[in-house]
C-alpha positions as a Markdown table, in Angstrom:
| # | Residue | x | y | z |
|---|---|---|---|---|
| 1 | Unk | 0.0 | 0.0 | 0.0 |
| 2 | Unk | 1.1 | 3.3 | -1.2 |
| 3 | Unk | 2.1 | 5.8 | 1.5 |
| 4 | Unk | 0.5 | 9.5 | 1.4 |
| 5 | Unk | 1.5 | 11.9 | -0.6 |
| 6 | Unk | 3.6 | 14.8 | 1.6 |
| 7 | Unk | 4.4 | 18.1 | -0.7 |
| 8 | Unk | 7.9 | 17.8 | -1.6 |
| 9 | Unk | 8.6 | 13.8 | -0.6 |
| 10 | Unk | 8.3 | 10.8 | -2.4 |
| 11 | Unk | 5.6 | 8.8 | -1.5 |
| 12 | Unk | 7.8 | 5.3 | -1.7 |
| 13 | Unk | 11.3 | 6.4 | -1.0 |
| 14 | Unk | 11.0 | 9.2 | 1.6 |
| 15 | Unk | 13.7 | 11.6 | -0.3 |
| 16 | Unk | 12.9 | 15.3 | -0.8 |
| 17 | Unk | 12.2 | 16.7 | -4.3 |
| 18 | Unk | 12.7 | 20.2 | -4.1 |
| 19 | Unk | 14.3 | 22.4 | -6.2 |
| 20 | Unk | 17.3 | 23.6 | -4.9 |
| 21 | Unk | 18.1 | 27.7 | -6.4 |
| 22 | Unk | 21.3 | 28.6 | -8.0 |
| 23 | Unk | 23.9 | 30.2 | -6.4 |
| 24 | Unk | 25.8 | 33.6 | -8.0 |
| 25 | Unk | 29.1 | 31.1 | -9.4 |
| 26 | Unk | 26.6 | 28.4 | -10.8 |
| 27 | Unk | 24.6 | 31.7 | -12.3 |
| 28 | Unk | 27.8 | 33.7 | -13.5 |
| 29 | Unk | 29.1 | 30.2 | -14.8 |
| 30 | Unk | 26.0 | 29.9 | -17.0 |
| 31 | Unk | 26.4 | 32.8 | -18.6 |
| 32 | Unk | 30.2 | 32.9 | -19.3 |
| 33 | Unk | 29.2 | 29.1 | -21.3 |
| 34 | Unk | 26.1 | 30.5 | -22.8 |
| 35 | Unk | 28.7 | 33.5 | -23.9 |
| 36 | Unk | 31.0 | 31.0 | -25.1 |
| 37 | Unk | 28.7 | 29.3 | -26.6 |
| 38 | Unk | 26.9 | 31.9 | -28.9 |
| 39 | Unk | 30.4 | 33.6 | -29.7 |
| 40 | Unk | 31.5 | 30.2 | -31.1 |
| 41 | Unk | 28.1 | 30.1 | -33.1 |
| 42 | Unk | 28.6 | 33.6 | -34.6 |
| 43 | Unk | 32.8 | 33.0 | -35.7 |
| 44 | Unk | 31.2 | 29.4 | -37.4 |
| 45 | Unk | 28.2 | 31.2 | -39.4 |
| 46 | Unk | 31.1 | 34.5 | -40.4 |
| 47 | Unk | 33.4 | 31.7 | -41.5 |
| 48 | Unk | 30.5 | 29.5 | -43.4 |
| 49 | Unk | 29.3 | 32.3 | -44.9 |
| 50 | Unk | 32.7 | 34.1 | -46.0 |
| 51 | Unk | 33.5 | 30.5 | -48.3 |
| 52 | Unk | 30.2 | 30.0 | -49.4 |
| 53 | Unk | 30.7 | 33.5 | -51.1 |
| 54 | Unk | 34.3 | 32.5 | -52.4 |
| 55 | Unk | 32.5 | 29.6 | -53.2 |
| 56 | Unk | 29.7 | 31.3 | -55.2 |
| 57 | Unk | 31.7 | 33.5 | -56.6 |
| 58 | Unk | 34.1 | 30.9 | -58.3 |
| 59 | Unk | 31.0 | 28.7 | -59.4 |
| 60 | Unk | 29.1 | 31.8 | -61.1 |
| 61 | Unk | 32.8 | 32.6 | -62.8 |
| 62 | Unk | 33.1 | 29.0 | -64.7 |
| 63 | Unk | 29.4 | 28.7 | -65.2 |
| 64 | Unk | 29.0 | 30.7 | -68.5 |
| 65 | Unk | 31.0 | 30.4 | -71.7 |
| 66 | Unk | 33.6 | 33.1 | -72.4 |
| 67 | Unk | 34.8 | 33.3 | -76.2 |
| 68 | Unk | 38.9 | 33.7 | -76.0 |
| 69 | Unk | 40.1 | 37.2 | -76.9 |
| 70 | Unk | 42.0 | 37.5 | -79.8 |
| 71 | Unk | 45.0 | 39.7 | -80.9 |
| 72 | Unk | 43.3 | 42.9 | -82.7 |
| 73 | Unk | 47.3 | 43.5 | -83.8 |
């Protein structure tokens, strides 16, 4: 039989489920990764989207037919 439910215990085991808060390092920690994190995403996209318009560039170059220019000596 199933023990009663007590606000913040587990009815079969007895341990406590509350949420414990965050502390200022755990906090400032957080945002130093999340920091880390998004400034990694940003220097990944500039460098994606720096070749992809070398990239472009080259495939737009070679893609049309260019007569050779002759001597007009």
């Amino acid at each position: 039989m199933p023990k009663t439910f007590e606000r913040g215990v587990c009815p079969y085991c007895g341990s406590r489920l509350g949420v414990s808060s965050l502390c200022a390092k755990e906090i400032a920690l957080n945002v130093i990764c999340a920091i880390m994190v998004l400034t990694a995403f940003f220097l990944i996209y500039r460098f994606a989207d720096h070749w992809l318009t070398l990239k472009m560039e080259t495939i737009t170059e070679h893609m049309f037919w260019r007569e050779p220019l002759q001597s007009w000596d």
